[in-house]
N, C-alpha and C positions, 0 to 999 in steps of 0.2 A: 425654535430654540428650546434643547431641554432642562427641564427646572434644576439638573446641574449647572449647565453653561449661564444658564441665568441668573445662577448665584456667583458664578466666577467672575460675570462680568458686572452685577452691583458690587465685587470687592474691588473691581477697578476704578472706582470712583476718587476721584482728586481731593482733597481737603489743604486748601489754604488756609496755613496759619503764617504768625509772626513771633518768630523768638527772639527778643531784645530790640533791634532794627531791622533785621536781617527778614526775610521772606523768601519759603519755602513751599515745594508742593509734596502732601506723601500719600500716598494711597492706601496704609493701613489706616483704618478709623479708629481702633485703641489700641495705640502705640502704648509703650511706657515711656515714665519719665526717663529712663538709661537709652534708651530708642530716641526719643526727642533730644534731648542732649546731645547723644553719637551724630545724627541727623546736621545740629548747630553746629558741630564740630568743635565742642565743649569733652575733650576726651585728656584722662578717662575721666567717663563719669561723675566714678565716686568723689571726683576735685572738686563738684559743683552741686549747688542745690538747686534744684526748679521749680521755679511759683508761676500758678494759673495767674493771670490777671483780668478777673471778671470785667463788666462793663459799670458797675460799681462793686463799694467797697474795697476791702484790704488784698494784698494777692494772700492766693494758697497755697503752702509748699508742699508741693506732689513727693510721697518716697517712693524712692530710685524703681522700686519693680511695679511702683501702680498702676494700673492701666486707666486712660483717659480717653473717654467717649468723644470725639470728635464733631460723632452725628448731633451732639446737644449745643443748643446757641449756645452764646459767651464761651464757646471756649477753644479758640482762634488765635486768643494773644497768649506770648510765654515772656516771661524774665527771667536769667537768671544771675545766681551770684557765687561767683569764685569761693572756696573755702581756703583759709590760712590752712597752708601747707604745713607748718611750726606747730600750731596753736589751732588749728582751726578743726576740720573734721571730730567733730563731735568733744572735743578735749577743752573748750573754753568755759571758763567758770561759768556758774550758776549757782549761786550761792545763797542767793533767797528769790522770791516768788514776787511779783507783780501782777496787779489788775490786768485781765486777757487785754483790753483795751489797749495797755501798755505796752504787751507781748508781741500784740496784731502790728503795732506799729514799729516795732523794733526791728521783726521779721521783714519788713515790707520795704523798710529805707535802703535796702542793699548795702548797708554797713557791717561789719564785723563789729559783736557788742559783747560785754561781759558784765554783770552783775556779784558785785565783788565784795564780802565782806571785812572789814577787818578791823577787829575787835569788836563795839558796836554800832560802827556806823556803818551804811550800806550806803552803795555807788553805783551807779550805771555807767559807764565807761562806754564810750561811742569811738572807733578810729577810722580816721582818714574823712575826718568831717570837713568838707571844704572852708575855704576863709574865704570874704570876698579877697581882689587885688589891693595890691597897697599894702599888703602887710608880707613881713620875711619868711614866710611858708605858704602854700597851696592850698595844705591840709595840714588838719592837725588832731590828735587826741584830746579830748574832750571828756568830763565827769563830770554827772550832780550829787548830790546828796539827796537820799531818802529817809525824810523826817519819819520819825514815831508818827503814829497818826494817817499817815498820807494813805487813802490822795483827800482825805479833808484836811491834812495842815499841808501845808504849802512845797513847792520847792524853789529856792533860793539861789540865786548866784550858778558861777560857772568855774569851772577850773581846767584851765587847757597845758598840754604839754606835747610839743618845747614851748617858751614863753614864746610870746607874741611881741612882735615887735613894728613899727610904722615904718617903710621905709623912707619916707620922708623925714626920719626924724624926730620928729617932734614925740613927746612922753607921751603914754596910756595912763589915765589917772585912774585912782581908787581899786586898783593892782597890789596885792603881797602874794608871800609865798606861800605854798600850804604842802606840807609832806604828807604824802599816802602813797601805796602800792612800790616802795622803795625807789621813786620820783619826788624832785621836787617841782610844783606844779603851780600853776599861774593864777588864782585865782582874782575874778574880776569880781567886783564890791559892787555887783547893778542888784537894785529890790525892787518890788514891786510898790506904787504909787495908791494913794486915797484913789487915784482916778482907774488906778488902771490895779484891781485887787484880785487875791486867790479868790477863785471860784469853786469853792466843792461843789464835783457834778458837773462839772463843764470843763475846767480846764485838768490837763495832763501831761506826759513827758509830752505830746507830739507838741500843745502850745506853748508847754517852757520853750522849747529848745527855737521854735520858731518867733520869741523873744531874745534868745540867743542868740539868730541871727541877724535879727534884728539892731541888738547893742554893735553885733560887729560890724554892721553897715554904719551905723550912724556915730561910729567913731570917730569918721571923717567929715560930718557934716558939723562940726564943732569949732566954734569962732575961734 
């Protein structure tokens, strides 16, 4: 075989990856991300963003003309996430700046998020945040507040919209209402406990909100 033919025939080599659930074989070894996407049949492209999902840490969002080594471990698994057509494609606020740590994980929930100023207080805006069952929506819009200070003073409470409601019935207590982004918004009165305190340096949006989900679960487990 000549050192042509033998180069033709290592570019025929297979690479098994995974985009979202889906399993795929392709024989270019660095595709781009517009190629991997077209591939998922994620078209067109420019709808969608694509993140590596290493074998640890956060995923990475590949741009659309990047090319991705195949031949290197970890990089086998793909995500991706739909862009708001309205709103989305690069057009959603950012309004102010958050610790990378914050950013990493914003990126990586597969949510559509905004960072929203208005006047002085600043908000992270999360949509289509699931609710467990039992309550009058799926999903719902979701905001915190980002104190002066942060992330060594705290973040506090929740604010969902449309209000939340039980279907069974029965009230959500420690509930008003709170106007911002020209909504009026639901906010839940949950703090955080002696037992269970801000931690500057440890805790962040990812553990608020997973305290948030937390309130919504144990809504129901209330005598």
């Amino acid at each position: 075989m000549s050192e042509h033919e033998d180069e033709v025939h290592k570019d025929k080599k297979v690479y098994k990856i995974q985009i979202d659930k889906d399993h795929f074989e392709v024989t270019k070894a660095q595709p781009t991300a517009r190629e991997l996407l077209t591939i998922a049949g994620k078209v067109p492209p420019e709808h969608f963003a694509l993140y590596l999902k290493p074998p640890r840490g956060a995923p990475e969002r590949i741009d659309l003309d990047k090319k991705v080594d195949l031949r290197e471990p970890g990089t086998e698994r793909f995500v991706t996430l739909p862009l708001d057509q309205t709103e989305g494609l690069g057009t959603d606020r950012r309004e102010f700046d958050l610790p990378a740590e914050d950013r990493e994980w914003l990126d990586a929930i597969g949510h559509r998020y905004e960072l929203v100023r208005e006047g002085g207080t600043l908000r992270v805006v999360i949509y289509d945040f699931p609710v467990p069952s039992g309550y009058n929506v799926d999903a719902v819009t979701v905001n915190v507040r980002i104190e002066s200070g942060y992330p060594e003073a705290q973040i506090d409470m929740a604010y969902f919209y449309p209000a939340l409601a039980r279907l069974d019935g029965r009230g959500i207590g420690a509930i008003c209402a709170d106007a911002f982004d020209g909504k009026d918004w639901q906010r839940w009165s949950r703090h955080r406990t002696p037992a269970n305190p801000w931690r500057p340096g440890v805790d962040s949006l990812a553990t608020h909100f997973a305290l948030v989900e937390s309130w919504l679960t144990r809504e129901f487990t209330k005598a």
